[in-house]
C-alpha positions in Angstrom: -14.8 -9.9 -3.3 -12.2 -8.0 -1.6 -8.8 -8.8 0.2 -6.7 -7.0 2.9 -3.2 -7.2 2.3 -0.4 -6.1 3.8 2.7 -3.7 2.7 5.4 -1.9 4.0 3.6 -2.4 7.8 0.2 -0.9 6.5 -2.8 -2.5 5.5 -4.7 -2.1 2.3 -8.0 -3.1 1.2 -7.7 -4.4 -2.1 -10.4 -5.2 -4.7 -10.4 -6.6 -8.2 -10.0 -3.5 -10.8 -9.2 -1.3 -8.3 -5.6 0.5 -7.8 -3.8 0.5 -4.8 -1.5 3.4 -3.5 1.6 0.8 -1.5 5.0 1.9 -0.8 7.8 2.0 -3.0 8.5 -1.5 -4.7 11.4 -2.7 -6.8 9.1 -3.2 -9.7 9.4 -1.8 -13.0 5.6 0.2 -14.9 3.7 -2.7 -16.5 5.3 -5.8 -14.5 3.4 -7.9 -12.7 3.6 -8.0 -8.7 2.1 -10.9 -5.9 1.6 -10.2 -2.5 1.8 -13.9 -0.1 0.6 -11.6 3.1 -3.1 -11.7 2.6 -4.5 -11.0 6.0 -8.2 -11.5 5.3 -10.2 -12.4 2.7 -14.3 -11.3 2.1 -15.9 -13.3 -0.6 -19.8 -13.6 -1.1 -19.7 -12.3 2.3 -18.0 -14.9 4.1 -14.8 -13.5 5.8 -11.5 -15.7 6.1 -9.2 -14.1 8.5 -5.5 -15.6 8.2 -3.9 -16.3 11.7 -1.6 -14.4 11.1 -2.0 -14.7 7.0 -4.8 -16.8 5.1 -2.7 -20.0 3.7 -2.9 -20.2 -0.4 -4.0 -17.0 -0.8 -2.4 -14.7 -2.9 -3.2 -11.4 -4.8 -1.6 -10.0 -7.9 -1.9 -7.2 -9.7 -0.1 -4.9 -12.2 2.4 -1.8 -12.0 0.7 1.6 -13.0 2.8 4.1 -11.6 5.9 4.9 -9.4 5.9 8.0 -8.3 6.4 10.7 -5.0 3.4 12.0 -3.2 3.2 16.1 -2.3 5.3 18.0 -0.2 4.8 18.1 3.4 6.4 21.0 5.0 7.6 20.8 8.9 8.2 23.7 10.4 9.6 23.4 14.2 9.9 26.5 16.3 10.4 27.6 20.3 8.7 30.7 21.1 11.4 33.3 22.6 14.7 31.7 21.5 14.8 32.6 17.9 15.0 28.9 17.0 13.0 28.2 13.5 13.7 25.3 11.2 11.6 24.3 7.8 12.2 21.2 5.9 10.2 19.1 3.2 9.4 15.6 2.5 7.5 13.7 -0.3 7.1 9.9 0.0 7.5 7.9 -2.8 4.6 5.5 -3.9 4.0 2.6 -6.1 0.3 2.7 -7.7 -0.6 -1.0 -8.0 -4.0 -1.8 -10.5 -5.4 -5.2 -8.9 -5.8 -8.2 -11.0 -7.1 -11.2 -9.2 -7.6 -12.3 -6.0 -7.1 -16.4 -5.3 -8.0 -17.6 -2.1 
């Protein structure tokens, strides 16, 4: 049984003791989150697609980690006009273990 949920505008395929990298949430390591915007659900093979979200399904799971991803670096340039700029970003993450999936 698996789920596709979504977060942050992306989509994640979430499955019961899996963990889920989502973008940052307002939730504290160890508290429990719910996500209402379950776009499809798979279970014993039969898919439920939500138009646009599957009604009375929901998926929880737990708090593992907050944390920032690597370092990108961007490096812009024009050739011939001695014009070079470098900067660095990391993206912050929540890692979310999957509990349950009602649907």
């Amino acid at each position: 049984m698996y789920a596709i949920i979504q977060n942050g505008g992306h989509q994640h395929k979430a499955e019961p003791g899996s963990v889920v990298l989502l973008q940052k949430l307002e939730a504290e390591v160890g508290s429990e989150v719910t996500f209402d915007e379950v776009l499809a659900v798979n279970k014993d093979g039969e898919m439920v697609l939500g138009d646009p979200y599957v009604k009375k399904a929901k998926v929880t799971g737990t708090v593992v980690q907050q944390g920032r991803g690597r370092k990108l670096r961007i490096f812009k340039y024009k050739p011939k006009k001695n014009y070079k700029r470098q900067a660095g970003h990391r993206q912050s993450f929540t890692a979310v273990r999957i509990d349950e999936i009602k649907a």
